[in-house]
Biotite code that builds the C-alpha atoms (Angstrom):
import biotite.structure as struc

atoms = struc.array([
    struc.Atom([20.621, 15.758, -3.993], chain_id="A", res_id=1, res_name="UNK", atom_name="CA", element="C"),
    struc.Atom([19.273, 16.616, -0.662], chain_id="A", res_id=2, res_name="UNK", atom_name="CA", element="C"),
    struc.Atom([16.356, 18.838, -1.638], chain_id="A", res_id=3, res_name="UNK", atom_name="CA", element="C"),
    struc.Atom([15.552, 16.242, -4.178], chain_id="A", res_id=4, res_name="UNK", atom_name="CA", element="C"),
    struc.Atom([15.452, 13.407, -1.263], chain_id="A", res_id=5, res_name="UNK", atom_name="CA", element="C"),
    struc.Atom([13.403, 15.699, 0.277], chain_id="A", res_id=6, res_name="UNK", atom_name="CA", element="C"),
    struc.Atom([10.789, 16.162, -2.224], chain_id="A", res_id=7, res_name="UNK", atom_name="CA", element="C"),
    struc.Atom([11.018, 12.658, -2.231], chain_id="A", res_id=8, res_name="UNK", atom_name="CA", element="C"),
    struc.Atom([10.069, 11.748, 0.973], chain_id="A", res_id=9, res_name="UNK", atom_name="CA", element="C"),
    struc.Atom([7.312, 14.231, 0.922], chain_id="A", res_id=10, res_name="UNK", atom_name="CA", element="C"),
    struc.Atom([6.138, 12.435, -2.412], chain_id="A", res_id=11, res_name="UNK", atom_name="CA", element="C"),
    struc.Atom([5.769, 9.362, -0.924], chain_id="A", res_id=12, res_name="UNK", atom_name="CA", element="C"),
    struc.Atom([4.416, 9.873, 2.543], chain_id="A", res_id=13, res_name="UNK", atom_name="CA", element="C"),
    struc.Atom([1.267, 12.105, 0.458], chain_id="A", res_id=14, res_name="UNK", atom_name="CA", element="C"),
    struc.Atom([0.896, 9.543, -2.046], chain_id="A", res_id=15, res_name="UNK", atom_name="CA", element="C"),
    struc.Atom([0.241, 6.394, 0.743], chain_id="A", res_id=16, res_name="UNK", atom_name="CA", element="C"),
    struc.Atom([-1.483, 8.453, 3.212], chain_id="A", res_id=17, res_name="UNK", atom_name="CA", element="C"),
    struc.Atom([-4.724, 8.496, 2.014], chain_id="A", res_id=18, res_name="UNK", atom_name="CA", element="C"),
    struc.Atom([-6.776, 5.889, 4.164], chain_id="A", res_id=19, res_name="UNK", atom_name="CA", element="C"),
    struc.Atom([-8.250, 3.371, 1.557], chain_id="A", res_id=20, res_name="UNK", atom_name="CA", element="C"),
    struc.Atom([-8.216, -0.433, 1.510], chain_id="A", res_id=21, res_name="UNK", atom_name="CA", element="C"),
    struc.Atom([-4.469, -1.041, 2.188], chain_id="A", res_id=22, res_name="UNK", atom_name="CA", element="C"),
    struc.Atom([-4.960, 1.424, 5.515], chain_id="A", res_id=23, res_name="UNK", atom_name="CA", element="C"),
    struc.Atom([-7.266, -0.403, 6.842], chain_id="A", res_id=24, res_name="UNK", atom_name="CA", element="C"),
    struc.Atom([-5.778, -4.116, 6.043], chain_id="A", res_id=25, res_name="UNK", atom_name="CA", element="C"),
    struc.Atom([-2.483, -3.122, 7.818], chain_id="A", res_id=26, res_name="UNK", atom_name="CA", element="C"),
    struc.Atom([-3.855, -1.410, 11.016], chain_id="A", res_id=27, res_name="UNK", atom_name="CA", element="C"),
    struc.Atom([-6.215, -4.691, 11.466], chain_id="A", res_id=28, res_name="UNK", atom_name="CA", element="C"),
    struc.Atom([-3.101, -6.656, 11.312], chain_id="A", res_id=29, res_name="UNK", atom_name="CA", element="C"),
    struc.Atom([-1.498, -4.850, 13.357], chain_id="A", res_id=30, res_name="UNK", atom_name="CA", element="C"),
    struc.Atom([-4.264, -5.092, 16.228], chain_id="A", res_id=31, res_name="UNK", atom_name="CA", element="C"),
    struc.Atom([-4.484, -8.407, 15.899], chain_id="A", res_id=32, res_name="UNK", atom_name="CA", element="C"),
    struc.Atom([-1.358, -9.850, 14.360], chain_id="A", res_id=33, res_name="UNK", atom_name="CA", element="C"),
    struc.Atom([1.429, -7.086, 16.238], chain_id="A", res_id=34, res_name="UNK", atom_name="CA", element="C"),
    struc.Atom([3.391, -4.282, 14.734], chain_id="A", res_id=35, res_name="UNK", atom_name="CA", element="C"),
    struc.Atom([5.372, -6.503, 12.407], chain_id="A", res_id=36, res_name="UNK", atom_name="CA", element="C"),
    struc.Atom([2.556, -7.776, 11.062], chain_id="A", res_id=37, res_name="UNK", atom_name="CA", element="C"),
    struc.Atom([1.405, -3.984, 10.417], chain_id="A", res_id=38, res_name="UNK", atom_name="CA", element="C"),
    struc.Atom([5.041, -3.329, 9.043], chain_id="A", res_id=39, res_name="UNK", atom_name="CA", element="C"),
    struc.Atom([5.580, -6.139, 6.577], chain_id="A", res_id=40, res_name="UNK", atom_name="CA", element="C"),
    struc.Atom([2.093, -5.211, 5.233], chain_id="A", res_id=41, res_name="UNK", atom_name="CA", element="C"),
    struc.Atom([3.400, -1.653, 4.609], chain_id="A", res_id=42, res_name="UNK", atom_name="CA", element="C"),
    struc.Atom([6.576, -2.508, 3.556], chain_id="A", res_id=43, res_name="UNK", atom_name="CA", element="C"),
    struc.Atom([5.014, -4.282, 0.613], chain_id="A", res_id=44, res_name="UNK", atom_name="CA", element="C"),
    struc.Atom([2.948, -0.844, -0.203], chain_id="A", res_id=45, res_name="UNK", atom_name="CA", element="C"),
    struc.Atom([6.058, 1.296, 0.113], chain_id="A", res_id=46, res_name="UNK", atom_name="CA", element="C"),
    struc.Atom([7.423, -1.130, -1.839], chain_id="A", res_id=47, res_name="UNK", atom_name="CA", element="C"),
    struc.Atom([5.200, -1.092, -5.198], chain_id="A", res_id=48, res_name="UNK", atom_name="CA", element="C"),
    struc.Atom([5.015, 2.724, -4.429], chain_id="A", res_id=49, res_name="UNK", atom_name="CA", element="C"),
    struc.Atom([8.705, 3.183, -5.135], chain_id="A", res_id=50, res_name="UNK", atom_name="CA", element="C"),
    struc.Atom([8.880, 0.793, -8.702], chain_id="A", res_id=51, res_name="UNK", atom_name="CA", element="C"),
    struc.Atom([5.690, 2.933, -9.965], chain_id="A", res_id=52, res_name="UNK", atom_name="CA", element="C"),
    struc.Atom([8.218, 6.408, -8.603], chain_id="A", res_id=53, res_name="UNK", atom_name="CA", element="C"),
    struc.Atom([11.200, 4.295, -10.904], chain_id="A", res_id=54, res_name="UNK", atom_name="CA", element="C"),
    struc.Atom([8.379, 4.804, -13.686], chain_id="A", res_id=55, res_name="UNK", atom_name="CA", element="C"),
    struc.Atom([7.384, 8.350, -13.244], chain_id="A", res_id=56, res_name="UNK", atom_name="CA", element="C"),
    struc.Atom([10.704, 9.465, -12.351], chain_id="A", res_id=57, res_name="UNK", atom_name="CA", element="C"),
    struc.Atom([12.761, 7.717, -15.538], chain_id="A", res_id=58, res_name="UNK", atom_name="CA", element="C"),
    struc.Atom([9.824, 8.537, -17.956], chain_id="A", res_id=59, res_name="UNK", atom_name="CA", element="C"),
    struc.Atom([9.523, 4.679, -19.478], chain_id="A", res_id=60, res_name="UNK", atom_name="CA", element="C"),
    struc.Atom([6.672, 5.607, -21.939], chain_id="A", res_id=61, res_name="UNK", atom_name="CA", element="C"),
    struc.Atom([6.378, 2.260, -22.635], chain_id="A", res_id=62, res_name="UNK", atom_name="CA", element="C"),
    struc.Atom([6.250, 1.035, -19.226], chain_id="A", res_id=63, res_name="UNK", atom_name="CA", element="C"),
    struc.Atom([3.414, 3.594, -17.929], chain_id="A", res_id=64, res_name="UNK", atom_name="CA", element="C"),
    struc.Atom([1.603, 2.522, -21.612], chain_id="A", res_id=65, res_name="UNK", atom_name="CA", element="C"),
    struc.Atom([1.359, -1.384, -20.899], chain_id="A", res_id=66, res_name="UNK", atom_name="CA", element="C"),
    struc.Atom([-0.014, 0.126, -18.049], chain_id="A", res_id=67, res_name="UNK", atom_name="CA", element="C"),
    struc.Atom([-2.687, 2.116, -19.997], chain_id="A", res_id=68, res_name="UNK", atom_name="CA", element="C"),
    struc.Atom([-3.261, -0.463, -21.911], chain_id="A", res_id=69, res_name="UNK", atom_name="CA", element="C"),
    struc.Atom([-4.430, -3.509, -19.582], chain_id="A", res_id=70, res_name="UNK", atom_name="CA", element="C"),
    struc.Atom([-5.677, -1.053, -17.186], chain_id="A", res_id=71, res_name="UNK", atom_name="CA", element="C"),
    struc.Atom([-9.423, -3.119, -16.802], chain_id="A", res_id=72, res_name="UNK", atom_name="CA", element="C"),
    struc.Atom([-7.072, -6.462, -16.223], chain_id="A", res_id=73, res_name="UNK", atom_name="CA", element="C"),
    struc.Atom([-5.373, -4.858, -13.600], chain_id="A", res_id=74, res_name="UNK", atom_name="CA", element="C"),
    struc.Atom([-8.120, -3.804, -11.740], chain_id="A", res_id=75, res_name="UNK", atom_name="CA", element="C"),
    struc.Atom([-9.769, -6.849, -12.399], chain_id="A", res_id=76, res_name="UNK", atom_name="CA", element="C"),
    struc.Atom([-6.889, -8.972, -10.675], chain_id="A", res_id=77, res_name="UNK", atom_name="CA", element="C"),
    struc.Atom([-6.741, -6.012, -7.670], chain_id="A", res_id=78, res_name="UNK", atom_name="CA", element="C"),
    struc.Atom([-10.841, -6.022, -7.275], chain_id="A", res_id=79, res_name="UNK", atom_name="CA", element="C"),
    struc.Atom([-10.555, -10.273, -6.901], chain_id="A", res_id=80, res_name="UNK", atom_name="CA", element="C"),
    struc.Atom([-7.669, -9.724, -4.724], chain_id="A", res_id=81, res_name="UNK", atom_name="CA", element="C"),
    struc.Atom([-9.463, -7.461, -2.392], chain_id="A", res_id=82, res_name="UNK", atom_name="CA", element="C"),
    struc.Atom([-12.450, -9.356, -2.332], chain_id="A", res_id=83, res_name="UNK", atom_name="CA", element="C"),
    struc.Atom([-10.294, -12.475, -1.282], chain_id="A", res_id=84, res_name="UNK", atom_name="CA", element="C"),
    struc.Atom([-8.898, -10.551, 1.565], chain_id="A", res_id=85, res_name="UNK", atom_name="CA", element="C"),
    struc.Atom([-12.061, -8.715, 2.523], chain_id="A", res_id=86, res_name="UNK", atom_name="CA", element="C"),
    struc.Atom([-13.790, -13.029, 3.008], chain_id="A", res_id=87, res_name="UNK", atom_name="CA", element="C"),
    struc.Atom([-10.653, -13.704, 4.880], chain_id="A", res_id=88, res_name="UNK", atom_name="CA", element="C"),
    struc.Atom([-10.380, -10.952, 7.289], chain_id="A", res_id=89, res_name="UNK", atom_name="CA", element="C"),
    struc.Atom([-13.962, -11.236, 7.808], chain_id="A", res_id=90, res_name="UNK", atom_name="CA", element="C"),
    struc.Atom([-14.372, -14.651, 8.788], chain_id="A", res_id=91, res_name="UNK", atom_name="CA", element="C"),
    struc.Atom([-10.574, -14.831, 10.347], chain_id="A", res_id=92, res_name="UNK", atom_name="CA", element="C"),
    struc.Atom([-10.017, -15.283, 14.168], chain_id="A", res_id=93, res_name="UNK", atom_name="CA", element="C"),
    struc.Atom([-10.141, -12.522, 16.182], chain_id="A", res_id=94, res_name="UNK", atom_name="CA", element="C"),
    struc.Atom([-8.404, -14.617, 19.318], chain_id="A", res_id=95, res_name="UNK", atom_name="CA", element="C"),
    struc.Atom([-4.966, -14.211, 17.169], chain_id="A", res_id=96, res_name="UNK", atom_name="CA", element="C"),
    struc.Atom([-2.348, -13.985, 20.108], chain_id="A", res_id=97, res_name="UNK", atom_name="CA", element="C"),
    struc.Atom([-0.036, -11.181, 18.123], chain_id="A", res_id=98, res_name="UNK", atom_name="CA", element="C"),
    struc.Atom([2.707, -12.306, 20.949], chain_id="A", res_id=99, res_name="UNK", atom_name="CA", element="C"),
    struc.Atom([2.841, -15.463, 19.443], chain_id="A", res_id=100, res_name="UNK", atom_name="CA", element="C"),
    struc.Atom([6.007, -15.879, 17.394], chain_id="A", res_id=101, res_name="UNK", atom_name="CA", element="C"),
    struc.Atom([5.286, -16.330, 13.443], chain_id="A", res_id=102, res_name="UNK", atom_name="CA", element="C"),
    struc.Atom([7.622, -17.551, 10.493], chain_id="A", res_id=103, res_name="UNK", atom_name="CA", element="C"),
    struc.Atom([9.309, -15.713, 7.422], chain_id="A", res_id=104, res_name="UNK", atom_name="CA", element="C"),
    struc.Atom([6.645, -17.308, 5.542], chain_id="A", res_id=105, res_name="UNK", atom_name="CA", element="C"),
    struc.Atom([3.998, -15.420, 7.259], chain_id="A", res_id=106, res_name="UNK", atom_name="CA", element="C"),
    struc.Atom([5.672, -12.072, 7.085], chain_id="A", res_id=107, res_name="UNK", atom_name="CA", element="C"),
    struc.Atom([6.392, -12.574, 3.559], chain_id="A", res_id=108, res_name="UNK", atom_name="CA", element="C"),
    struc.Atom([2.722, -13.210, 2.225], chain_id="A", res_id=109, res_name="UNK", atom_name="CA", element="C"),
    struc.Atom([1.865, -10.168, 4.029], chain_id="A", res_id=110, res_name="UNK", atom_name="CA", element="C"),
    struc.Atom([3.954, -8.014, 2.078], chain_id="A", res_id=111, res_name="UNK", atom_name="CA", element="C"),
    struc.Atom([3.336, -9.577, -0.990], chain_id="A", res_id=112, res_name="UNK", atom_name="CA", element="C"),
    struc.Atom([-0.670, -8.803, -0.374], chain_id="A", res_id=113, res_name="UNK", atom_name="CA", element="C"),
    struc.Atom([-0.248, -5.638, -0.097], chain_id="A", res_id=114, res_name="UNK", atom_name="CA", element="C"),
    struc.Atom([2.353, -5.016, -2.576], chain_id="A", res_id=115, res_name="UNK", atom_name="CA", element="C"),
    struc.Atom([0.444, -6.451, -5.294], chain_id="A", res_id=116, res_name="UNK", atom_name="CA", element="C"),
    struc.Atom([-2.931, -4.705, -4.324], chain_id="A", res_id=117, res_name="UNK", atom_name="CA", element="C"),
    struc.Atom([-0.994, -1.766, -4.623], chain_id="A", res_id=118, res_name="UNK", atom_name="CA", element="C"),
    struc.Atom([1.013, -2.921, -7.719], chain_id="A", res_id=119, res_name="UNK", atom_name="CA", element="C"),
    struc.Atom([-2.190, -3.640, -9.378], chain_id="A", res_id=120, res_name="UNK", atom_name="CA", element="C"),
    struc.Atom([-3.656, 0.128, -9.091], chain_id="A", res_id=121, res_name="UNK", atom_name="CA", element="C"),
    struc.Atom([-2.960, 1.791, -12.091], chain_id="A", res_id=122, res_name="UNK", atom_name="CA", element="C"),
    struc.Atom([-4.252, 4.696, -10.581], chain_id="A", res_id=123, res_name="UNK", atom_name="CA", element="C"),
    struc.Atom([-1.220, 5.170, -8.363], chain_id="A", res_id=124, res_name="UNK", atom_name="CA", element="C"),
    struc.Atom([1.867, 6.044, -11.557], chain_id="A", res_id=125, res_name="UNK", atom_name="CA", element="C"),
    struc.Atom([-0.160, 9.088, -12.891], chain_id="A", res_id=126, res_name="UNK", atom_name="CA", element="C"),
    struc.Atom([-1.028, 10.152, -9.344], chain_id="A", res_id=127, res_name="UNK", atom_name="CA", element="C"),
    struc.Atom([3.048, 9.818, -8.607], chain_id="A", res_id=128, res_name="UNK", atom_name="CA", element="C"),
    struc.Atom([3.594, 11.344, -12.574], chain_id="A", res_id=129, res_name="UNK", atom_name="CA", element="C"),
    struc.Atom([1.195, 14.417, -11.615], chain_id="A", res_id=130, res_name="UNK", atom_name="CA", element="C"),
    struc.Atom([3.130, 14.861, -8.373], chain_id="A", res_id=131, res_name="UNK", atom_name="CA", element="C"),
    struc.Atom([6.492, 14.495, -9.852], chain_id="A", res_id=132, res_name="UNK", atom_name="CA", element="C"),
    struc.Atom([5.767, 17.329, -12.264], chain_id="A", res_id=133, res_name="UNK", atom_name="CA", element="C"),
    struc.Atom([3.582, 19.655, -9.775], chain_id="A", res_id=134, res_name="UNK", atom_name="CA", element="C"),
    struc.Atom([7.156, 19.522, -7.882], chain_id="A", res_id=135, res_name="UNK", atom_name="CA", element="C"),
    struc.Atom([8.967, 20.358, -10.696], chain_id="A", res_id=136, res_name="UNK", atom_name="CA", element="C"),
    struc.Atom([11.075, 17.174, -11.181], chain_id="A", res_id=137, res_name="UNK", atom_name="CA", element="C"),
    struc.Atom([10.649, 16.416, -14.712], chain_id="A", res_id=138, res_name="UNK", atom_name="CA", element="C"),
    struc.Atom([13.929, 17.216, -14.805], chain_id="A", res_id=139, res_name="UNK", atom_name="CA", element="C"),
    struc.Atom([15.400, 13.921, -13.236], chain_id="A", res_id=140, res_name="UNK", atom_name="CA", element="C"),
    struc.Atom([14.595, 12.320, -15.657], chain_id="A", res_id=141, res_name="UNK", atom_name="CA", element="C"),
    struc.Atom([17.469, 13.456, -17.400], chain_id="A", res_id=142, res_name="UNK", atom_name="CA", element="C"),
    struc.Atom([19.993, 12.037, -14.274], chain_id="A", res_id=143, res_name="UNK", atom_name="CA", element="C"),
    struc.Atom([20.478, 8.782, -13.072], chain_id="A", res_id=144, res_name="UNK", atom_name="CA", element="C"),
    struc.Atom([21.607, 9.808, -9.663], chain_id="A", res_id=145, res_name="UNK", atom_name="CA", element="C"),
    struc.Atom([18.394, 12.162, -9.256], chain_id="A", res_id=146, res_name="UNK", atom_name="CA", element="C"),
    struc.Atom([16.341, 9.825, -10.193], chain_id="A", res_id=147, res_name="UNK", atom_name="CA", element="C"),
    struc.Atom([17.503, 6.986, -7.852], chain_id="A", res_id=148, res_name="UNK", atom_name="CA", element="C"),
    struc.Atom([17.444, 9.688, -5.053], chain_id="A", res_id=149, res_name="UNK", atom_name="CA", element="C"),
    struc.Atom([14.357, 10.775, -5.760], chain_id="A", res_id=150, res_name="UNK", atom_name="CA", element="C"),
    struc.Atom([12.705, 7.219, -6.225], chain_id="A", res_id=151, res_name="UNK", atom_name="CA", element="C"),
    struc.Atom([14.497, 6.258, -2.689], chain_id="A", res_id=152, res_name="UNK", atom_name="CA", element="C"),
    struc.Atom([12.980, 9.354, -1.091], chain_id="A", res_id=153, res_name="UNK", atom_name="CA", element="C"),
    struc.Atom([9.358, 8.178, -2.307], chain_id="A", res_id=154, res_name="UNK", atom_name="CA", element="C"),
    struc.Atom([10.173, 4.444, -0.995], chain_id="A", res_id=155, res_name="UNK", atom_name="CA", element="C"),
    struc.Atom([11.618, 6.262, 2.840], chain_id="A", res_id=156, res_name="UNK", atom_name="CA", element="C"),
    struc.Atom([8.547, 9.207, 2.106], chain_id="A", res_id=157, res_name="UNK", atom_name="CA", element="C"),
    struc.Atom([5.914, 5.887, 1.775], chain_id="A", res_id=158, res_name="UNK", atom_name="CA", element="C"),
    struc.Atom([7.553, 3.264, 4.398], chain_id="A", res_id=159, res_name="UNK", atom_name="CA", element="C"),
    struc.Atom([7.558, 6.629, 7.537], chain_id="A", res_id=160, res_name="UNK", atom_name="CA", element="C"),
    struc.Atom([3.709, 6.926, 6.701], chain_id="A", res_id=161, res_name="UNK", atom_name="CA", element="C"),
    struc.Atom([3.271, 3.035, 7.296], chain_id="A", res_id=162, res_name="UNK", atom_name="CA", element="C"),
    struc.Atom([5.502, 3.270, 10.744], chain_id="A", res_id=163, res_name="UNK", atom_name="CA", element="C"),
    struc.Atom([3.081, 6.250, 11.878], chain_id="A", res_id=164, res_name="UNK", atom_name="CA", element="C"),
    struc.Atom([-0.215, 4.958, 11.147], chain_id="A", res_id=165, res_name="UNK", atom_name="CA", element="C"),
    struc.Atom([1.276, 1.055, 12.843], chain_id="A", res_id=166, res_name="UNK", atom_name="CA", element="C"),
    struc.Atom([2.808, 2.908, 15.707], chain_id="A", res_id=167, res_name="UNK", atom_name="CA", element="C"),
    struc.Atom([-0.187, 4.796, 16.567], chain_id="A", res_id=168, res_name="UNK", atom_name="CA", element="C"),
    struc.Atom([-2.383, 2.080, 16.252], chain_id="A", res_id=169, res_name="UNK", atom_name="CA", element="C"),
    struc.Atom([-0.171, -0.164, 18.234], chain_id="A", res_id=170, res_name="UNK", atom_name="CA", element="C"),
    struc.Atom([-0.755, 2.476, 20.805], chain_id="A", res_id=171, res_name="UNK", atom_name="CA", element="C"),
    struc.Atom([-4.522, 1.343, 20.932], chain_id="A", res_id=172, res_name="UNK", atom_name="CA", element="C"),
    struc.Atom([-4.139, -2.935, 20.898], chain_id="A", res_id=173, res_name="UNK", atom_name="CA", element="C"),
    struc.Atom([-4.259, -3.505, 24.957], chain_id="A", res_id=174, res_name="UNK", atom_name="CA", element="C"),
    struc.Atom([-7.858, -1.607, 24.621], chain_id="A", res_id=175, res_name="UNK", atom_name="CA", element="C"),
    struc.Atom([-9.261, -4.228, 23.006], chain_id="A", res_id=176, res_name="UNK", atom_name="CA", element="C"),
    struc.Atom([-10.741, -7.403, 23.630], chain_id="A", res_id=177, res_name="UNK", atom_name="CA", element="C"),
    struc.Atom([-11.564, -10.434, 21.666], chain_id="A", res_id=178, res_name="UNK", atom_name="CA", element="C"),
    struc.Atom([-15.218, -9.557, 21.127], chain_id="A", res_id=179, res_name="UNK", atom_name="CA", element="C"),
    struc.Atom([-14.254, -6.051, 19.920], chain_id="A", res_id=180, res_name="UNK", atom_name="CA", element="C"),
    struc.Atom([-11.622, -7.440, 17.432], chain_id="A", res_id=181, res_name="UNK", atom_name="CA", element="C"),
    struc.Atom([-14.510, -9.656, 16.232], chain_id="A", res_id=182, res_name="UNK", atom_name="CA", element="C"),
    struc.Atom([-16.101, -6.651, 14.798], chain_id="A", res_id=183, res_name="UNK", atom_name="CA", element="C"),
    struc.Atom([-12.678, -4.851, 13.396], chain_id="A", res_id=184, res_name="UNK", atom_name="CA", element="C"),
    struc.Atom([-12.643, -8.372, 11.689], chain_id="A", res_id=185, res_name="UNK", atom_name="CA", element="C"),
    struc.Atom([-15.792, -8.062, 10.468], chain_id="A", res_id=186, res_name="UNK", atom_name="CA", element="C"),
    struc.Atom([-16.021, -3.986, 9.651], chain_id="A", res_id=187, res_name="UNK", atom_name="CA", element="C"),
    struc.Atom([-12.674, -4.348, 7.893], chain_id="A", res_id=188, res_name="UNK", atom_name="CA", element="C"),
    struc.Atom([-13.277, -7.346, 6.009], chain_id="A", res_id=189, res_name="UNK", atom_name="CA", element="C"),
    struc.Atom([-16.597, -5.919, 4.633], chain_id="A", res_id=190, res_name="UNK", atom_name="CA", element="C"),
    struc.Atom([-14.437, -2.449, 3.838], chain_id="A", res_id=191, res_name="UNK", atom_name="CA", element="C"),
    struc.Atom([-11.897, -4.462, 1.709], chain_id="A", res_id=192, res_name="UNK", atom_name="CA", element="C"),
    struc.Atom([-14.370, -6.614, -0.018], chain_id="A", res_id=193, res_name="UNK", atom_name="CA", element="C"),
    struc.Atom([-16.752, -3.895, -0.599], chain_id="A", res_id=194, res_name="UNK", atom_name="CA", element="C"),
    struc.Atom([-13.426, -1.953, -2.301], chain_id="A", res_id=195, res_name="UNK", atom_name="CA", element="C"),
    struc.Atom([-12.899, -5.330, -4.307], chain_id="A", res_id=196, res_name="UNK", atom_name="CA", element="C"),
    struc.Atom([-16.784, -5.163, -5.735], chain_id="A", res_id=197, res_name="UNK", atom_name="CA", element="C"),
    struc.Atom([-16.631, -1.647, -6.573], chain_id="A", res_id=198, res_name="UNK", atom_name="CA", element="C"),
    struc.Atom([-13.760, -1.882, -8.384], chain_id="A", res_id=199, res_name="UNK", atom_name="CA", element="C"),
    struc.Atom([-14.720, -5.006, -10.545], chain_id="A", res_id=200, res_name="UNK", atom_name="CA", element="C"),
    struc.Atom([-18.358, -3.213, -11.268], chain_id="A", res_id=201, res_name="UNK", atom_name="CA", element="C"),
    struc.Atom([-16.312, -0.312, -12.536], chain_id="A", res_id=202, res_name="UNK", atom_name="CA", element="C"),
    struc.Atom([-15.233, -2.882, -15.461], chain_id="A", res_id=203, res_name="UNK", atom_name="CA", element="C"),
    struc.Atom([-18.512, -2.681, -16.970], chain_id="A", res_id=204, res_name="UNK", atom_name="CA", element="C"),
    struc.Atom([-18.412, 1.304, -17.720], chain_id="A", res_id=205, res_name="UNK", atom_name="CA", element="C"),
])
């Protein structure tokens, strides 16, 4: 059980380390909103992350074919989504005072941003299905246990990544000013929406 933890956590931490969208919306939250901010955010990505793994990992054909299947509506509801968020952080205030203490209700539709955007990529089950078998673990789906350790390890493997990329950029907040969070406001927010557009053009192919 341990080596399949293992495999896991490595699963997850490669799967939500690549910088995209979702990278960049947390560590502006974090600069300007605080490390919880930054964590709830990832906590949402870990996790949608971990009930794709519960796909991959228990094989449900006709889960990952629903999938398949309204593909183009998912994106379509992730490319508005990220357009949304991309106006938002754009035009949001960069004089956010991150010490200032914020309710449940905040916290809670940050996670649920970023779990849906990540919910809402398709791509991310048959990158987790190609990593699941390049590790050899088509075999838990076989075992309940292994497969509940395994889908664990890719929630732990996905929520570290999220603590190192906050922590480190916590590191940085002090450096900056509210002029210079202006522009992370305005660089992000163009990143995001720009994500959004290209993935709604890629409808029409």
């Amino acid at each position: 059980m341990e080596l399949v933890f293992s495999k896991g956590l490595i699963i997850g931490f490669l799967i939500a380390a690549p910088v995209g969208p979702i990278g960049i919306l947390c560590a502006r939250r974090t600069l300007t909103e605080g490390r919880r901010a930054g964590f709830a955010s990832g906590l949402g990505a870990a996790t949608a992350d971990a009930i794709y793994g519960f796909v991959a990992a228990f094989g449900l054909t006709i889960v990952s074919n629903l999938i398949v299947e309204h593909q183009s509506w998912l994106r379509a509801v992730g490319g508005l989504l990220l357009c949304t968020l991309g106006v938002r952080t754009y035009r949001a205030d960069p004089r956010c005072d991150s010490t200032v203490k914020k309710s449940g209700r905040v916290y809670a539709g940050m996670y649920t941003s970023t779990f849906l955007l990540t919910l809402t990529n398709p791509l991310t089950i048959f990158s987790l299905a190609a990593v699941f078998a390049g590790f050899g673990l088509a075999e838990t789906r076989g075992s309940l246990l292994s497969a509940t350790v395994l889908i664990a390890g890719v929630f732990f493997g996905s929520g570290l990544w999220w603590l190192i990329l906050i922590g480190a950029v916590s590191l940085f907040r002090h450096r900056f000013d509210n002029r210079m969070l202006g522009w992370i406001n305005k660089i992000a927010g163009i990143v995001i929406g720009g994500s959004g557009v290209l993935a709604l053009l890629s409808l029409r192919r």
